[in-house]
C-alpha positions as CSV (number, residue, x, y, z in Angstrom):
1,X,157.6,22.1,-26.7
2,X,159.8,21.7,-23.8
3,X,159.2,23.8,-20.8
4,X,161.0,26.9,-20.3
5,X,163.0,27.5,-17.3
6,X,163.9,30.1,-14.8
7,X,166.3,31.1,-12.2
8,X,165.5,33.4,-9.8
9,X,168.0,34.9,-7.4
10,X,166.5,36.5,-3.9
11,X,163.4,33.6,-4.2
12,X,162.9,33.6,-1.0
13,X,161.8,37.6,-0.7
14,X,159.4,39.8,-1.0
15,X,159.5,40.3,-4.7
16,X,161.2,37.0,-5.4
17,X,158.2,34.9,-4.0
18,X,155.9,36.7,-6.3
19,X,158.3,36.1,-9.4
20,X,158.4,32.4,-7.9
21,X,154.7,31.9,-7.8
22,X,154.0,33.7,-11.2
23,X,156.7,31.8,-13.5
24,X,155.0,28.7,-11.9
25,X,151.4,29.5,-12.8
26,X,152.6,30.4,-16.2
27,X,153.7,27.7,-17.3
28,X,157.9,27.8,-16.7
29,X,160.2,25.6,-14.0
30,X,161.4,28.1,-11.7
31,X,164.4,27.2,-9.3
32,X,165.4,29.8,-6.7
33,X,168.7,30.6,-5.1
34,X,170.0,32.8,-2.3
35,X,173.0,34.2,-0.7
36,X,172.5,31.1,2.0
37,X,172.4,28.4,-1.1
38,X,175.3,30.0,-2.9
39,X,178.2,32.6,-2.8
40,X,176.4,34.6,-5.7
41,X,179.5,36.9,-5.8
42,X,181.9,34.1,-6.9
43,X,182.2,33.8,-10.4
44,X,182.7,30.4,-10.6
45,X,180.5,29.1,-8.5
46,X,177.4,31.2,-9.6
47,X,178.5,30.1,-13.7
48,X,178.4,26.5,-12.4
49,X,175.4,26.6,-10.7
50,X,173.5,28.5,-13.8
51,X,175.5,25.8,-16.2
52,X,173.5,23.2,-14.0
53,X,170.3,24.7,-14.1
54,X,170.6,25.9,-17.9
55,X,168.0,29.0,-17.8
56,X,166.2,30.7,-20.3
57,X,165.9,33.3,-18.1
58,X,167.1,35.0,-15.0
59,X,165.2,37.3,-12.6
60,X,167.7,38.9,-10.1
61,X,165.8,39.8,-7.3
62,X,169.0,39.5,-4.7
63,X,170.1,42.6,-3.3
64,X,171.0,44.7,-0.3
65,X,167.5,46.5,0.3
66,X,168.2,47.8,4.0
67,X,168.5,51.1,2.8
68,X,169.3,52.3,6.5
69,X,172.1,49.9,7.6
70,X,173.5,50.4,3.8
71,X,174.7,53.7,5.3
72,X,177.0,52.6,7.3
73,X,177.9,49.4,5.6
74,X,178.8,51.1,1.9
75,X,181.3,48.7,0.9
76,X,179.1,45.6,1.4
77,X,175.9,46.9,-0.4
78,X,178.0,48.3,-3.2
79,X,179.5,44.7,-3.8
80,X,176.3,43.0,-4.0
81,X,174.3,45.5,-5.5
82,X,176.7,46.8,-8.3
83,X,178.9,43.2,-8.4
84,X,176.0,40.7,-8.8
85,X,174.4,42.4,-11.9
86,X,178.0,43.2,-13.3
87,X,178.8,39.4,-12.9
88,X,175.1,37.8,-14.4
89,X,175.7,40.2,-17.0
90,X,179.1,38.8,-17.8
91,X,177.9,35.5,-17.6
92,X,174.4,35.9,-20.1
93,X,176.7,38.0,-22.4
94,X,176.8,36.1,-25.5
95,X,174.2,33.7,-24.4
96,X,170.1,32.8,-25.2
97,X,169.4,33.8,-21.4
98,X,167.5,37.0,-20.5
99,X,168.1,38.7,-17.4
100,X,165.8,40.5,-15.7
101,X,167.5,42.9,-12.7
102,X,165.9,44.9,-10.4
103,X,166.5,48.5,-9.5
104,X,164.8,51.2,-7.5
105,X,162.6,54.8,-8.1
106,X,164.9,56.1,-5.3
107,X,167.9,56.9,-8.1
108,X,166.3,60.0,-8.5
109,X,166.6,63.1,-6.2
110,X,163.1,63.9,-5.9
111,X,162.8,67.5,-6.8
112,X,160.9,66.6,-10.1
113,X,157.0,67.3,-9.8
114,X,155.5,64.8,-11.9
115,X,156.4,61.1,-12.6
116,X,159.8,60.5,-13.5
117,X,160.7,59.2,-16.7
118,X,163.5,56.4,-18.3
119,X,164.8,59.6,-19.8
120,X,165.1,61.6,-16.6
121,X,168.9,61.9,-15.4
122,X,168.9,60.1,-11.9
123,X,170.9,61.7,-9.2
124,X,170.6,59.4,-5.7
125,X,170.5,61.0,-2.5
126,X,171.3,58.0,0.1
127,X,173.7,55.2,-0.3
128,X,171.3,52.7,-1.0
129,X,170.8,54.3,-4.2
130,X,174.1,54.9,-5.1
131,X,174.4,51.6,-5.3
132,X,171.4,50.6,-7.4
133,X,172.4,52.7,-9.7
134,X,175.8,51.4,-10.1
135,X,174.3,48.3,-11.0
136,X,172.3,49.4,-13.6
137,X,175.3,51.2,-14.9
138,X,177.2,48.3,-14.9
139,X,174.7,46.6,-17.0
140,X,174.3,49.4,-19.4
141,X,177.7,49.4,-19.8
142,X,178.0,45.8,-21.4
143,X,175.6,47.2,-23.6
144,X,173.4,43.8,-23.4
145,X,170.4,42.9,-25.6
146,X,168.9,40.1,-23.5
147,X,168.8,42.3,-20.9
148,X,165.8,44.3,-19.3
149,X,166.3,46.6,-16.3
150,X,163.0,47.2,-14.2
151,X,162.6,50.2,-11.8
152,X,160.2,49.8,-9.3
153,X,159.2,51.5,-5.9
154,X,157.7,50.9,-2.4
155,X,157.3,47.0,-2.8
156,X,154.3,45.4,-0.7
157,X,153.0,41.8,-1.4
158,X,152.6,38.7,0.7
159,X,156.5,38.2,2.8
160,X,158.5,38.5,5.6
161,X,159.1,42.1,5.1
162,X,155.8,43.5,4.1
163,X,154.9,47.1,4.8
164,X,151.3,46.5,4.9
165,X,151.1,43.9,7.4
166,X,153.8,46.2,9.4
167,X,150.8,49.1,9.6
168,X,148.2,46.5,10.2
169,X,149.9,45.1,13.4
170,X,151.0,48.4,14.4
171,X,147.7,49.6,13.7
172,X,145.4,47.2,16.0
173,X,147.9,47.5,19.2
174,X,148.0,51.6,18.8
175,X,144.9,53.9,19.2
176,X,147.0,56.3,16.8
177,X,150.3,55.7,14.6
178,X,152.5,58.2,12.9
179,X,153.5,57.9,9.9
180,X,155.3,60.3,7.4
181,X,153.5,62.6,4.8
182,X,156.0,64.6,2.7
183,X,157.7,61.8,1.5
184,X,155.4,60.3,-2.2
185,X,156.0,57.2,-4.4
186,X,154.6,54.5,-6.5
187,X,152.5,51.7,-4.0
188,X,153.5,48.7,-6.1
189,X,152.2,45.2,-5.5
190,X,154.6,42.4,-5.4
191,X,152.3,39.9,-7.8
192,X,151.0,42.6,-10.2
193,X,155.3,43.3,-10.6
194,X,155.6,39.9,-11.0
195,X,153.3,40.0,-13.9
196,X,154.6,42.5,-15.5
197,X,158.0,41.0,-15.5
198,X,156.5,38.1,-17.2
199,X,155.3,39.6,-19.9
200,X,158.6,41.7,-20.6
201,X,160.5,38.7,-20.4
202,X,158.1,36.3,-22.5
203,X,158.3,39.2,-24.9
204,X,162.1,39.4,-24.8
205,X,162.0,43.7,-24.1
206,X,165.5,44.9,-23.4
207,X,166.7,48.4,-22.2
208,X,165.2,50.2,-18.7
209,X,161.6,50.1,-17.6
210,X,159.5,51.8,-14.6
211,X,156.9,49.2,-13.7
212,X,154.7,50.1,-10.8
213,X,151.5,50.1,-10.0
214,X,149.1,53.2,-10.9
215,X,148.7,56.2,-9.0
216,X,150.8,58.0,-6.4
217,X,150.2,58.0,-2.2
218,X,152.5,59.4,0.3
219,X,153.7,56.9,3.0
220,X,150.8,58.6,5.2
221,X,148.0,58.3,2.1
222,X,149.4,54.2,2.1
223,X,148.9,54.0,5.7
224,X,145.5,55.0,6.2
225,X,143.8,53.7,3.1
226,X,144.8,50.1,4.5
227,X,143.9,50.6,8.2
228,X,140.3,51.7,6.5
229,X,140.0,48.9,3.9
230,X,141.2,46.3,7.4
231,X,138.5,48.3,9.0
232,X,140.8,48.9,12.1
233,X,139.4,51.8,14.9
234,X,143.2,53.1,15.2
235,X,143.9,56.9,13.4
236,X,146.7,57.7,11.0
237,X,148.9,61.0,12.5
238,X,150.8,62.7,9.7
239,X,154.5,64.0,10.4
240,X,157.2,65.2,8.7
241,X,160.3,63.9,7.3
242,X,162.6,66.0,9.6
243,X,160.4,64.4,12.2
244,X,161.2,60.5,11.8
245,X,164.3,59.6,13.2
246,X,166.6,57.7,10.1
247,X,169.6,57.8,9.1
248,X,169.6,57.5,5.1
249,X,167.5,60.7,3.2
250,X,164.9,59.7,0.6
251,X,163.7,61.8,-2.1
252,X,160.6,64.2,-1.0
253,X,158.9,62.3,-4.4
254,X,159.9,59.2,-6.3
255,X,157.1,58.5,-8.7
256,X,157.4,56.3,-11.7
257,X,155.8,56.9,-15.1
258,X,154.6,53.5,-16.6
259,X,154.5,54.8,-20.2
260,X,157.1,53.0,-21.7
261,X,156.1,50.0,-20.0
262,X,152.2,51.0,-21.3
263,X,153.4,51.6,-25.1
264,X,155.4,48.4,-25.4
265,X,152.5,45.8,-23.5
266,X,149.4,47.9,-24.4
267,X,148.0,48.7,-21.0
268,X,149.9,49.8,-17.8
269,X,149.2,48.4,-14.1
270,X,146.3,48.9,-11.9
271,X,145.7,51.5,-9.6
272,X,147.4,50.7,-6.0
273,X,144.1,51.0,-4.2
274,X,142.7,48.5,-6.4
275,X,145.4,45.8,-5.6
276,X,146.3,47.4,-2.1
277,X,142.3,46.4,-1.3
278,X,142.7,43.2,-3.1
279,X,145.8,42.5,-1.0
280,X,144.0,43.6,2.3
281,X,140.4,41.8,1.8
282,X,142.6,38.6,0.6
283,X,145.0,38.6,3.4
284,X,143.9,40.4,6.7
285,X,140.1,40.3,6.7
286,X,138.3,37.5,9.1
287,X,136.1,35.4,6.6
């Protein structure tokens, strides 16, 4: 049986070196390719370059994720984060390949008090998630069967960008950090995500999925459960959302239910202290 391959766009990020790592372990070919490698906005030159590779499957995991400089730079996050999934989804329409895209828990408005839902109407609040929507509308609108779209939230794994190892570096050159408490989500862990993806795609499910990890913590809950599992002498000061200076609003509470995810695989993700510690005593911890 000849090996399956993948493509996965963003490779080199937070999320894409997870997807990178997993497809390898399980058994695909995974090529990667990034905004440096390739103008993934030109139609022609992404189609060729996907012609070349010949995929079974795509993961996007490109995307314009500063959610602060997105506020003042609308026009360019709109084009990447609306026009990429609008043109992969052109491209797969009609074809064997399964694309996988990426979207975020922050499409909701956060008034809801308890985990939001595929069915719940979204309603973003900063421009970042204008944006992510208007991909995922774009893909809905082609009305695609080899197409799944996975909502996810608060992202932290082994990268460049990694909130964890942000707190732990903070953490042991600061007696006390602040970090904000009224603002909730979904802890997800970059290689459980991966995971998960794999076994939506390797199972072909289409339509919109939450997939995070278990449980719920506010920024502040994140922050101190890791400087305790690194075992750092550095305390945790809660503060509010009016008190952290930013320019883009987030919703008060962006939690994602992983019951369709759990009715269609037969189990949901593992609590976020579970991998959170597994991240932590794998990572950061002097052996």
């Amino acid at each position: 049986m000849d090996t399956p391959v993948a493509l996965v766009l963003g490779g080199h990020g937070l999320l894409g070196r997870a997807l990178m790592h997993q497809l390898a372990v399980s058994g695909w070919t995974a090529h990667s390719l990034t905004r440096e490698e390739c103008n993934l906005l030109d139609p022609v030159e992404l189609r060729d370059r996907i012609e070349f590779i010949a995929p079974n499957a795509i993961l996007n995991a490109a995307a314009w994720t500063d959610i602060e400089t997105a506020e003042n730079h609308p026009e360019e996050a709109l084009s990447l984060n609306r026009g990429l999934p609008a043109l992969l989804g052109s491209l797969v329409k009609g074809t064997d390949i399964h694309l996988i895209h990426y979207s975020s828990a922050l499409v909701f408005n956060g008034k809801k008090d308890a985990p939001y839902t595929e069915e719940d109407r979204p309603d973003p609040l900063s421009t970042y998630a204008r944006t992510k929507l208007a991909g995922e509308t774009a893909l809905q609108e082609l009305k695609l069967d080899n197409c799944c779209i996975i909502r996810t939230s608060c992202l932290f794994g082994p990268g460049n960008k990694d909130i964890i190892k942000s707190i732990i570096e903070l953490a042991r050159s600061k007696n006390e950090i602040k970090v904000v408490h009224d603002i909730t989500g979904s802890p997800t862990y970059t290689p459980d995500l991966a995971k998960a993806s794999l076994n939506l795609l390797e199972k072909k499910a289409s339509g919109l999925f939450h997939v995070v990890n278990g449980g719920q913590a506010s920024w502040c809950d994140l922050a101190a459960e890791t400087i305790r599992l690194a075992n750092i002498p550095s305390m945790v000061r809660g503060i509010s959302e009016r008190q952290w200076k930013h320019e883009a609003p987030r919703p008060p509470y962006a939690v994602l239910s992983m019951g369709k995810y759990a009715a269609c695989m037969g189990s949901a993700l593992r609590p976020w202290p579970q991998a959170l510690r597994d991240y932590v005593f794998t990572n950061f911890l002097a052996h």
